[in-house]
C-alpha positions as CSV (number, residue, x, y, z in Angstrom):
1,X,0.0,0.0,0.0
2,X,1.1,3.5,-1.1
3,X,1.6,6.2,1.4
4,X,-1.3,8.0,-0.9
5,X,-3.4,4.7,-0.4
6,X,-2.9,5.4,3.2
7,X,-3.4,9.3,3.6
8,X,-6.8,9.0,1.1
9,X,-8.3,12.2,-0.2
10,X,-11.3,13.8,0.6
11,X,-14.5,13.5,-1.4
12,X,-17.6,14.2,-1.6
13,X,-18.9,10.5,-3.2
14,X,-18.4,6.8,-2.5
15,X,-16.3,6.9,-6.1
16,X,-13.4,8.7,-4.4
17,X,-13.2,11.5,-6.9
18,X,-13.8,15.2,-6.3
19,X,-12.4,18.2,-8.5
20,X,-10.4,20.6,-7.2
21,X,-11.5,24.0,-7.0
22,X,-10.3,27.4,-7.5
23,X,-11.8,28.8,-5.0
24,X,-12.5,27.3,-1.6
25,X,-15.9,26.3,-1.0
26,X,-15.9,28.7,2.6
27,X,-15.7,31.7,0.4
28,X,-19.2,31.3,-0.5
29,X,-21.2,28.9,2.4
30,X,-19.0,29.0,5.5
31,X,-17.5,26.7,7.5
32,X,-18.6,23.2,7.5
33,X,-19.3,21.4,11.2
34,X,-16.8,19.2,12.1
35,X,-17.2,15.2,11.6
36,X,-16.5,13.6,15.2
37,X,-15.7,9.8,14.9
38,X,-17.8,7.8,17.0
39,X,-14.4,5.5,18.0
40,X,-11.7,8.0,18.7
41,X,-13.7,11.1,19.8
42,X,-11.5,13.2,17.1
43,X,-12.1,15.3,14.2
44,X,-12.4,13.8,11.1
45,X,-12.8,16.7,8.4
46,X,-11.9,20.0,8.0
47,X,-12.9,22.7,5.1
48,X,-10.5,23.0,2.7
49,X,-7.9,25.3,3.0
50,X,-5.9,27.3,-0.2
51,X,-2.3,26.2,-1.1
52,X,-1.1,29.0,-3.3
53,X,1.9,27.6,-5.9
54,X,4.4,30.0,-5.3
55,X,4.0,30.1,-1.5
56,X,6.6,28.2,0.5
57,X,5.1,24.8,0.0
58,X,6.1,21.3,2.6
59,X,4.9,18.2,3.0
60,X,1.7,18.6,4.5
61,X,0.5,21.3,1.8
62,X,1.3,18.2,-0.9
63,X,-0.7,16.0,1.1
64,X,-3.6,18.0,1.5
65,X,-4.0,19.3,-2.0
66,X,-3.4,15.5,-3.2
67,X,-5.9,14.1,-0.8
68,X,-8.5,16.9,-1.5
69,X,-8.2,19.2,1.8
70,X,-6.8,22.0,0.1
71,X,-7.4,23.9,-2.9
72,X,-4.9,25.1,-5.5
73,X,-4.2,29.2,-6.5
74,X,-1.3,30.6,-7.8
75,X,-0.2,33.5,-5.8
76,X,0.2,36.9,-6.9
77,X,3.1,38.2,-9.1
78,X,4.2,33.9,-9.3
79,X,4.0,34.1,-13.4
80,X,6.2,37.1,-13.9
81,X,9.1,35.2,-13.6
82,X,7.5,32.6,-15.9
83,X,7.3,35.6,-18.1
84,X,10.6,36.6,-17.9
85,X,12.1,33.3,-18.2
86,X,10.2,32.5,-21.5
87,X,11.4,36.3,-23.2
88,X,15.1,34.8,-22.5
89,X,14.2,31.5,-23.8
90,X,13.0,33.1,-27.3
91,X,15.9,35.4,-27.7
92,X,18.6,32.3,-26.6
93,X,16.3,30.1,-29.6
94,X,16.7,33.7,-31.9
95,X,20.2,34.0,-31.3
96,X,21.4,30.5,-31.8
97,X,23.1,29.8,-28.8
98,X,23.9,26.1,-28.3
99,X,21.3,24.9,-25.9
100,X,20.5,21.7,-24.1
101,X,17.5,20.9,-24.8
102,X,16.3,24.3,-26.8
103,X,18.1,23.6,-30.1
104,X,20.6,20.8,-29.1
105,X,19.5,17.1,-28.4
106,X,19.5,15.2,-25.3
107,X,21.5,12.6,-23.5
108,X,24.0,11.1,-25.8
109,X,22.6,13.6,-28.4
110,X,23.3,16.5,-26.7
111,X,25.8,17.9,-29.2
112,X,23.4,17.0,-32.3
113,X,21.8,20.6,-33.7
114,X,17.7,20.3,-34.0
115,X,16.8,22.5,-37.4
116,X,14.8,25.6,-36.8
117,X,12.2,23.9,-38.7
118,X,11.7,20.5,-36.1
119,X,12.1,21.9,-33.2
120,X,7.8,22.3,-32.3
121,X,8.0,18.7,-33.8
122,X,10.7,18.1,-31.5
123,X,8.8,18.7,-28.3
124,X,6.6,15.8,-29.2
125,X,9.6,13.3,-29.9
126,X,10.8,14.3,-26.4
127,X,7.5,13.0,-25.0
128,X,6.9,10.1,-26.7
129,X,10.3,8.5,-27.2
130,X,10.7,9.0,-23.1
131,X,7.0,7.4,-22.6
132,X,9.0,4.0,-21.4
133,X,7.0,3.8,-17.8
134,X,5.6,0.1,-17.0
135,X,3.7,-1.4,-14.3
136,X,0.9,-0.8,-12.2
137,X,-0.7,2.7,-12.3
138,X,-0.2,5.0,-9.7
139,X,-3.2,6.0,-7.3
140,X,-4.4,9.7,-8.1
141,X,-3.9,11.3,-5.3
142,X,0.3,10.5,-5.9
143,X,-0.4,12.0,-9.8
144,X,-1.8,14.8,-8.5
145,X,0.8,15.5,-5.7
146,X,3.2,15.6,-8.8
147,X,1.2,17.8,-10.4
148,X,1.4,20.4,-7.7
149,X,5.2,19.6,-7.1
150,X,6.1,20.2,-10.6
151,X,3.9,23.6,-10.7
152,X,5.5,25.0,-7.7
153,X,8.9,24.2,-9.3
154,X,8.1,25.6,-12.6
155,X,7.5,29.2,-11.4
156,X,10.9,29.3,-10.2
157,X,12.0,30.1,-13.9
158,X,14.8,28.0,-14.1
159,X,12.9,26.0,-16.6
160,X,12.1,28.8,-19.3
161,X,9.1,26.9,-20.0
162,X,5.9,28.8,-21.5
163,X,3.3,30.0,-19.3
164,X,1.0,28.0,-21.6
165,X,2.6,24.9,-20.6
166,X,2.2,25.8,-16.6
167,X,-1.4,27.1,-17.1
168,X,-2.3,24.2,-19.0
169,X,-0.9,21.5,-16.1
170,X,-2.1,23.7,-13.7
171,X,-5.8,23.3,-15.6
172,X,-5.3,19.2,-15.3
173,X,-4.7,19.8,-11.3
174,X,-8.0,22.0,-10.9
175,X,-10.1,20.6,-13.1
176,X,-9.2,17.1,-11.7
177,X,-8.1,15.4,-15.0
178,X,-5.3,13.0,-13.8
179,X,-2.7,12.1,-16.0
180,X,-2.4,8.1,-15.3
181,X,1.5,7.3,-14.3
182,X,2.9,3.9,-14.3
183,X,5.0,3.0,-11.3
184,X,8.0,1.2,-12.9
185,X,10.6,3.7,-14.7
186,X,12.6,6.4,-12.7
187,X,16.1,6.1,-11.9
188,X,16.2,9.0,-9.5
189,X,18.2,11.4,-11.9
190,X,14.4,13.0,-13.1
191,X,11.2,10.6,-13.4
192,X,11.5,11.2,-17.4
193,X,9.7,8.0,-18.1
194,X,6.9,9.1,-15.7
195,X,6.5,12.7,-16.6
196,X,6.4,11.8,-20.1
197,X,3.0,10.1,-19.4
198,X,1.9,13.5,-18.5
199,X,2.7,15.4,-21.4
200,X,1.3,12.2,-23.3
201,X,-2.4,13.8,-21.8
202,X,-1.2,17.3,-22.5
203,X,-0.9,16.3,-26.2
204,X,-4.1,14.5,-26.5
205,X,-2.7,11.0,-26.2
206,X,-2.0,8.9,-23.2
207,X,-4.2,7.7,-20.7
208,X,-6.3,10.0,-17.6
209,X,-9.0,9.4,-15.4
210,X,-12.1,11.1,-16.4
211,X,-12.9,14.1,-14.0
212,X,-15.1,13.0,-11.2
213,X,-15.3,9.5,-12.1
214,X,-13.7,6.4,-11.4
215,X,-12.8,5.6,-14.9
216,X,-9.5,5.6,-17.2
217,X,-9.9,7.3,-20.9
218,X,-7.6,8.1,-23.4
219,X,-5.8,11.6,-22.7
220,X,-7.7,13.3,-25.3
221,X,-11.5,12.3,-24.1
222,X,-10.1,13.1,-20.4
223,X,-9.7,16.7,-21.9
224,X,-12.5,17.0,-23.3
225,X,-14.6,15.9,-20.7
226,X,-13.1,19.0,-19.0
227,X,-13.9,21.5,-21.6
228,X,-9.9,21.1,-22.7
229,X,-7.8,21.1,-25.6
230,X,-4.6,19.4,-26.3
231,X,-1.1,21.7,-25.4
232,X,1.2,22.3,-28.9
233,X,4.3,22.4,-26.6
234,X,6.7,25.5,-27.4
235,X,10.2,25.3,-27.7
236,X,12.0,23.3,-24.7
237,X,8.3,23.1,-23.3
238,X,9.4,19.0,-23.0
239,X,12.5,19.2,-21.4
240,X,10.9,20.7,-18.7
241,X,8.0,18.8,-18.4
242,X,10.4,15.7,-18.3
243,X,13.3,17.5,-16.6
244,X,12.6,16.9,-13.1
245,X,12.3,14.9,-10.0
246,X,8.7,15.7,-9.5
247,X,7.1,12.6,-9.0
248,X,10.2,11.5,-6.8
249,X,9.7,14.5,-4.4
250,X,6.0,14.5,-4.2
251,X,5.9,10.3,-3.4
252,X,8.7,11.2,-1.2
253,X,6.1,14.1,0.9
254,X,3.6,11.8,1.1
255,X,5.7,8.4,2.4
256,X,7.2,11.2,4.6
257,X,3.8,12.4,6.2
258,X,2.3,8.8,6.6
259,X,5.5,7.5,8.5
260,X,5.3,10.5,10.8
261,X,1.6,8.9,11.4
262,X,2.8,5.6,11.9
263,X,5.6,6.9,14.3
264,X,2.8,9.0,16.3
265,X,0.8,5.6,16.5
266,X,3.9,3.4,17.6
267,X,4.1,5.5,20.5
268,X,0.5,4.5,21.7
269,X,1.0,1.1,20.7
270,X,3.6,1.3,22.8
271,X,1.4,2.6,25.7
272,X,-0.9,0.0,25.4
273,X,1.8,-2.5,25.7
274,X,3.1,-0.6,29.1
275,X,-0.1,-0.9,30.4
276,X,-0.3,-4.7,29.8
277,X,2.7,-5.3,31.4
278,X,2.8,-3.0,34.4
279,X,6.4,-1.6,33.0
280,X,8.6,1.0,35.0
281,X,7.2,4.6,34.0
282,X,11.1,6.1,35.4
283,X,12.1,5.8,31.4
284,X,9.9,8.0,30.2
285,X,10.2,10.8,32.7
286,X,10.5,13.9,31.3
287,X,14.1,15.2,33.6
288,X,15.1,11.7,32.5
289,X,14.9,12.5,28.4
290,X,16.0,15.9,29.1
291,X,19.0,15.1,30.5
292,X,20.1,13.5,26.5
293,X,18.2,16.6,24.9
294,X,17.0,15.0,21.8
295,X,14.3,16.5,20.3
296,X,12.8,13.1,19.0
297,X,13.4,10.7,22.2
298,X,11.1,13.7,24.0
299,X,8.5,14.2,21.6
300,X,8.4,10.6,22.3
301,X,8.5,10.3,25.6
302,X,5.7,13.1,26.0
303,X,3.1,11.4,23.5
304,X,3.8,8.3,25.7
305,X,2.9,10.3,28.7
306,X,0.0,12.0,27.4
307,X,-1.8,9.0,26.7
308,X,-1.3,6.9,29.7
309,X,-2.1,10.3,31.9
310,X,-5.4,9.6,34.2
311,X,-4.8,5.9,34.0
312,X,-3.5,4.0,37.3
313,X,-0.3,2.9,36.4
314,X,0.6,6.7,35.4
315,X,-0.5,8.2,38.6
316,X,1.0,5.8,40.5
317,X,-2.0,3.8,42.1
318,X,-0.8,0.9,40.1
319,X,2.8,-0.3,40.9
320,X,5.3,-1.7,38.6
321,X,6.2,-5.2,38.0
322,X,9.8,-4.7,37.8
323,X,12.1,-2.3,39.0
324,X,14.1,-2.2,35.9
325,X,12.3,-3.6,32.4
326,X,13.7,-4.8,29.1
327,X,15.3,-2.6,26.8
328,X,12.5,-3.2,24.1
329,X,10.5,-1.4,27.0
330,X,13.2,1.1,28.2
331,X,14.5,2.4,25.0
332,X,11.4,3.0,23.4
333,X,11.9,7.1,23.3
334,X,14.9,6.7,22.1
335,X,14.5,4.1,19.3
336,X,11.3,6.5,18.1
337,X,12.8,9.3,19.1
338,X,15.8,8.6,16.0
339,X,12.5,7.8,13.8
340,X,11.5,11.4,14.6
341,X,15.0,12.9,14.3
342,X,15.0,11.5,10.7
343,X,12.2,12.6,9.4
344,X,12.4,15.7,10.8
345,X,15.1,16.2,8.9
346,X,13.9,14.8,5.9
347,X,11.3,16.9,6.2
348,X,13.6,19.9,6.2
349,X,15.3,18.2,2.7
350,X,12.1,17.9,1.0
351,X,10.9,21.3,1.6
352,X,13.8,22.7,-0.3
353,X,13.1,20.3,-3.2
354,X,9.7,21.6,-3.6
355,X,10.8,25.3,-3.7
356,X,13.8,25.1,-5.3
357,X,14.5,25.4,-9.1
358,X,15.7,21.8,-10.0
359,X,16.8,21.8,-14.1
360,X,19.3,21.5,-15.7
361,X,20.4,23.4,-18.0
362,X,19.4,26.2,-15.2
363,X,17.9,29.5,-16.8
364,X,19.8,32.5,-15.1
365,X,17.5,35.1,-15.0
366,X,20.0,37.9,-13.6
367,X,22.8,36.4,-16.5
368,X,20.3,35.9,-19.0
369,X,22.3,32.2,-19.5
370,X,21.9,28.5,-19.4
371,X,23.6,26.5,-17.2
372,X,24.5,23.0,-17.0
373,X,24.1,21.3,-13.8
374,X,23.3,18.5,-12.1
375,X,20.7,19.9,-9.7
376,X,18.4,16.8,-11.1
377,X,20.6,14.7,-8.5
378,X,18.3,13.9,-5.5
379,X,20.5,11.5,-3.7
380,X,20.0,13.3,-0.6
381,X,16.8,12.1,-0.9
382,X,17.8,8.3,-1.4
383,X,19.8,8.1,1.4
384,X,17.3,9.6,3.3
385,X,14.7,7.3,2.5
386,X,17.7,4.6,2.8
387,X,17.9,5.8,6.5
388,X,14.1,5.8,7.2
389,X,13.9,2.5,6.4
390,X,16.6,1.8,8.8
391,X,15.3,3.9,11.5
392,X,11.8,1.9,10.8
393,X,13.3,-1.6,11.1
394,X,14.8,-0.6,14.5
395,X,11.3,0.3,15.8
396,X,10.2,-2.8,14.7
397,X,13.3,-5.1,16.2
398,X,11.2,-3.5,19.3
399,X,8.1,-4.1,18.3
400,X,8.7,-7.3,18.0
401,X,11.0,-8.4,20.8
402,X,7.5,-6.5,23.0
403,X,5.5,-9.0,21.1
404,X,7.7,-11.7,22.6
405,X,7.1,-10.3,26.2
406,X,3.2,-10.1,25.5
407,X,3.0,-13.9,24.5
408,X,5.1,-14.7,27.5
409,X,2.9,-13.3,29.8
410,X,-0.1,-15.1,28.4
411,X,1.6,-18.0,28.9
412,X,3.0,-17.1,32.3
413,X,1.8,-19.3,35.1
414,X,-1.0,-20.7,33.4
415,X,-0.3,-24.9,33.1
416,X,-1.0,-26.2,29.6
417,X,-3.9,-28.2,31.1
418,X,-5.8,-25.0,31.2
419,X,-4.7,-23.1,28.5
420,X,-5.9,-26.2,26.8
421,X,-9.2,-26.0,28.5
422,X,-9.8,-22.4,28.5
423,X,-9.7,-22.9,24.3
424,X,-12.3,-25.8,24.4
425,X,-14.5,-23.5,26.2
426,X,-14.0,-21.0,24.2
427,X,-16.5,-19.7,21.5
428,X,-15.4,-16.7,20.4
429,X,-12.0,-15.5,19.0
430,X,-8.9,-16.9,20.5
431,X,-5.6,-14.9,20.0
432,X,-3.2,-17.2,18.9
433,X,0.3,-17.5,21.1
434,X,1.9,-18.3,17.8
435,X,1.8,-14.6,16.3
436,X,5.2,-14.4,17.7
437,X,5.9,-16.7,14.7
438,X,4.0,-13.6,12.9
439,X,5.8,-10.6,14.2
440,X,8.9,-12.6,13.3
441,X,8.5,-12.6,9.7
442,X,7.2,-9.3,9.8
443,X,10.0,-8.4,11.2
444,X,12.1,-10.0,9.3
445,X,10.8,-8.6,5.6
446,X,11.5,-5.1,7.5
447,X,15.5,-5.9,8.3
448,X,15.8,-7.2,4.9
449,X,13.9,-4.2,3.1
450,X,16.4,-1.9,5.1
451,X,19.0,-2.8,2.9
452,X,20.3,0.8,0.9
453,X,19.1,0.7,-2.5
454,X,20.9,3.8,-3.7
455,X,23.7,2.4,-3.5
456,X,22.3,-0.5,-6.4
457,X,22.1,2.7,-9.7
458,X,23.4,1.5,-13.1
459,X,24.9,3.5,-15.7
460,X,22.0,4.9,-18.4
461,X,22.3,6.8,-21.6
462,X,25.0,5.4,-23.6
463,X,27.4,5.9,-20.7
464,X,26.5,9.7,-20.2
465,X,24.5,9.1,-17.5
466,X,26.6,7.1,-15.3
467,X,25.5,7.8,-11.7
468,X,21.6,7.5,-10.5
469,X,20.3,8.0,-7.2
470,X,17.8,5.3,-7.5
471,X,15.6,7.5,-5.0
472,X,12.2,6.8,-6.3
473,X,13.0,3.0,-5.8
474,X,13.9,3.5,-2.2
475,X,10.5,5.6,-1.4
476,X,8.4,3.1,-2.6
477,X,10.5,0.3,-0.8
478,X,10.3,2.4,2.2
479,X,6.2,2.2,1.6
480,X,6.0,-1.0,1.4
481,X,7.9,-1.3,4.6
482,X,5.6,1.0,6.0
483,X,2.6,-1.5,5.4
484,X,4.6,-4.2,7.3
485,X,5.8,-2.2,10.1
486,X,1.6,-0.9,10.7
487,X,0.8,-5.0,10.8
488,X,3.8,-5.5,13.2
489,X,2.2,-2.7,15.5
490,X,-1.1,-4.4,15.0
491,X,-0.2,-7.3,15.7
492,X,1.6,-6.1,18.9
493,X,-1.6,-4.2,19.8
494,X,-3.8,-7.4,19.7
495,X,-1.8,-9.0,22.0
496,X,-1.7,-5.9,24.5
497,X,-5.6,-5.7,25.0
498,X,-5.7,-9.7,25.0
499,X,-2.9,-9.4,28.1
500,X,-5.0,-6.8,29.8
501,X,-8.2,-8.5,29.3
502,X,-6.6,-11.7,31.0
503,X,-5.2,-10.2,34.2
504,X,-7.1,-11.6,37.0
505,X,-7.8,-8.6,38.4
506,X,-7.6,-6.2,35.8
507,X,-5.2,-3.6,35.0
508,X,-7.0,-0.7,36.8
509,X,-7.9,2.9,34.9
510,X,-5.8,3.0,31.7
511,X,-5.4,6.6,30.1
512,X,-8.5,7.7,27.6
513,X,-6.6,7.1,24.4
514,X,-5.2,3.6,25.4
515,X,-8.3,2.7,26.8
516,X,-10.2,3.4,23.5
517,X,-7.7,1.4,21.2
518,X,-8.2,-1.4,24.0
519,X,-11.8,-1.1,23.7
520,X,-12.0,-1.0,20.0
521,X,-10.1,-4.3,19.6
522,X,-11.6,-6.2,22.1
523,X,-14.7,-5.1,20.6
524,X,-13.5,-6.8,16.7
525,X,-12.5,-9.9,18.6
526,X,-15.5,-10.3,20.0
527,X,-17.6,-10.4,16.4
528,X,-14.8,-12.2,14.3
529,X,-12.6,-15.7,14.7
530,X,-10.3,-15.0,11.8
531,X,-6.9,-13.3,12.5
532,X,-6.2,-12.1,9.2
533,X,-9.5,-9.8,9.7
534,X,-8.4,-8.8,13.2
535,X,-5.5,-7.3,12.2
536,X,-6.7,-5.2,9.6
537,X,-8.8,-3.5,11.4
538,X,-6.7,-3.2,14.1
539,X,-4.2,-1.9,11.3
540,X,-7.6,0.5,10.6
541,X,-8.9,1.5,13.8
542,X,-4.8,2.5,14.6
543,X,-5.1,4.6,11.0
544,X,-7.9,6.4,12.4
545,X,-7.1,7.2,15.9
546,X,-6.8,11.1,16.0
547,X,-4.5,13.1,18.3
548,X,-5.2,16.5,16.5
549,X,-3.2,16.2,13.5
550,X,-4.9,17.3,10.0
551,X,-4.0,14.1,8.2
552,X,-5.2,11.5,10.3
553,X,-8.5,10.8,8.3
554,X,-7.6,8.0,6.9
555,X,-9.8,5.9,4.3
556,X,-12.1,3.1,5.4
557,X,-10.7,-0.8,5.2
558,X,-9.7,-2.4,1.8
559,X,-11.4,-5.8,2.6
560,X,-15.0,-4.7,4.3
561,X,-15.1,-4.2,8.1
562,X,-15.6,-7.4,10.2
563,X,-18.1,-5.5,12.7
564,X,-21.3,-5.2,11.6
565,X,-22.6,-3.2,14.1
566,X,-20.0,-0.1,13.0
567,X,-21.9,0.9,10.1
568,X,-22.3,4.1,11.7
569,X,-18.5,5.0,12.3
570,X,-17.9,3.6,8.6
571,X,-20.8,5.7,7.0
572,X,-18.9,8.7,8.2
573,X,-15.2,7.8,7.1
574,X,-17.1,7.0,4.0
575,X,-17.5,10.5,3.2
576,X,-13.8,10.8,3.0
577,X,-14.4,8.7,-0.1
């Protein structure tokens, strides 16, 4: 699952389409109320908000224009340099100057002169000889994140492309027609392959969805629909459709926003496995993290206090089991706290890459020159997703050494006699003893996933290309990590509530937000005996816990929810659809 599968837009219909506006809807009838989840107690929806291309733009402003929080303006004065840019571009292509890309070839053609007379004809060879993408589609919400990400670069005026070719991408964004982009194709040295499937649509060819449907057409019946026309590209109009990282850097914002989710929800995962045990709060003391000043380890330590707070164990009227726990116990601030260091600072990385002018060759607009460069290089973002994904397999080493612990004390005690007859007796769901077999594997994928893939680039283009970053490989390896890591916790969570529910005596008050993802799941286990369907929604209900952030809305189950009595909760997250 994509990090745009997880972090699903906003819509107003089942289908899961909605156009994007120009202007926000409050402009004209007002706020909306807010949508409270029945489950977590939390705001679900908010009214859409205006993302301006041009503004300083980060991760979350990619996220909510891709999922349909935000609409999309372009701010005030942001097409003068567009402008600008293009007057140079004319007079370069009037003067003959040797350009890459403008009247030169590309690649290993770079030195090979385009005549006056082929190069309109050459912005369509551009796009279709670089239309090599395979594989799967990519979900819309990542297609339009790229859309925006390429926009906001654009007005930079590095690119000297035409203000006809920005208005006419940013036209696909707010009318909602969705270029369709296969997975399989960048090398992380510019998504060519990709972005060519977008200017495929812009010329009339290709392959879109069809605004506010469900529904792939060719590119030219997408425009259309929309009240369109296909783009005649302008000179070097392809280049810098093709010439950029966009699709790497807007997947990369979304992955980055989702695992900050699934880092927030470790840490109550986390909780709830405290409570079960009765662990030693001293670790998560707030002198004790301050005293190693970390900014993650105490942003972790303080969600972890927050939502045992008002529970018995946290206010002492519950005492601990041991006076010093394991380290999968002990270290967890610090082991999520390095998760939250990282992306921190991959956060910081990608907001550059969104405002930044990325091509190469670079328009000058003070010199009035082109450049060569190799600003297309996003290796900093490669080895930053390379390091996520190590920074995620730790937290799930602990994950799953907790899991460990958990079946343990299930077992703890009880002589096999009665385990045996508790079973018999049973008749509804039994959590199995063996998912430490589970948590294992799942582990397991993630230490093997962790592996750096930048390092694995070959050398492209006839030997001119000879170093690749391989970045967009290690973002989508770092997604699918991220769906293994949410099972892991899932799994862990299950066996939390099932150790709590089995104390003899109970485990006293647990804090509010524990207490609800306890709740929940015991509630699933008692309407299902099938594992697999436990642990997605456990994987669903963990999606959907809200602790005030604006992207926790998260879309209802892929396979249908096992609790027939939540029709209620899932008619609401249904209108997130």
């Amino acid at each position: 699952m994509s990090a745009a599968e997880l972090i699903e837009f906003a819509p107003e219909s089942r289908d899961g389409r909605r156009p994007l506006e120009v202007v926000p809807r409050a402009a004209a009838s007002g706020p909306a109320p807010p949508q409270i989840c029945p489950t977590t107690g939390g705001e679900m929806h908010k009214q859409p908000r205006v993302v301006r291309i041009g503004d300083r733009l980060t991760p979350e402003d990619v996220a909510d224009v891709a999922i349909g929080h935000a609409v999309v303006t372009v701010q005030d004065g942001a097409r003068e340099r567009l402008v600008r840019a293009r007057r140079l571009v004319e007079e370069t292509l009037a003067a003959g100057t040797p350009t890459y890309g403008l009247n030169r070839g590309l690649g290993p053609l770079r030195d090979s002169e385009i005549p006056a007379d082929l190069i309109a004809d050459f912005q369509r060879y551009v796009i279709l000889s670089h239309s090599a993408a395979i594989g799967e589609p990519l979900s819309r919400i990542e297609s339009r994140a790229a859309l925006l990400a390429r926009l906001n670069t654009l007005v930079a005026g590095g690119s000297g492309a035409s203000p006809a070719l920005f208005d006419a991408l940013l036209a696909l964004l707010q009318r909602d027609v969705i270029p369709v982009i296969p997975d399989q194709g960048s090398v992380g040295a510019g998504d060519l392959s990709q972005l060519a499937a977008v200017g495929e649509v812009l010329l009339g060819a290709g392959r879109a969805w069809l605004p506010g449907e469900d529904r792939m057409a060719p590119g030219g019946e997408a425009l259309a629909a929309a009240g369109l026309s296909p783009l005649r590209l302008a000179a070097k109009d392809a280049l810098a459709l093709v010439g950029s990282n966009a699709l790497s850097v807007a997947t990369a914002a979304l992955a980055q926003r989702r695992a900050s989710l699934v880092a927030e929800r470790a840490d109550l995962v986390a909780a709830l496995t405290l409570e079960a045990v009765g662990a030693n709060l001293s670790p998560f003391d707030a002198t004790v993290l301050a005293a190693r000043p970390h900014a993650g380890q105490q942003i972790s330590g303080s969600r972890i206090r927050d939502v045992l707070a008002g529970g018995d164990l946290a206010g002492g009227r519950r005492g601990s089991a041991s006076l010093q726990d394991p380290i999968s116990l002990r270290t967890v601030p610090q082991v999520h706290g390095a998760l939250i260091d990282h992306l921190d600072e991959l956060e910081r990385t990608l907001i550059v890459e969104l405002n930044c002018a990325p091509d190469n060759p670079f328009l000058d607009l003070e010199r009035g020159v082109f450049l060569s460069n190799g600003n297309f290089s996003i290796t900093n973002i490669a080895i930053g997703f390379d390091g996520l994904r190590i920074a995620l397999a730790h937290l799930a080493g602990l994950a799953e050494r907790r899991v460990a612990i958990l079946v343990r004390r299930l077992r703890q005690g009880v002589p096999l006699a009665d385990q045996v007859q508790a079973v018999a007796s049973a008749t509804g769901y039994v959590t199995p003893v063996i998912l430490t077999q589970t948590a294992s594997a799942l582990v397991s994928r993630v230490k093997h996933a962790a592996t750096p893939i930048s390092l694995t680039g070959t050398i492209v283009g006839d030997g001119v290309e000879d170093h690749s970053s391989m970045a967009y490989s290690s973002i989508r390896l770092t997604e699918d990590v991220l769906d293994l890591v949410e099972r892991l916790l899932a799994v862990e969570a299950l066996l939390a509530a099932t150790v709590i529910s089995a104390h003899p005596h109970g485990c006293g008050l647990l804090g509010p937000p524990v207490e609800r993802l306890r709740a929940a799941i015991v509630d699933v286990t008692t309407r299902t005996q099938a594992t697999a369907e436990v642990i997605d929604w456990v994987v669903e209900a963990l999606r959907r816990e809200r602790r005030g952030d604006d992207l926790a809305e998260m879309r209802a189950p892929a396979v249908p929810p096992p609790v027939a009595n939540h029709d209620q909760e899932i008619a609401r997250h249904d209108q997130l659809h």
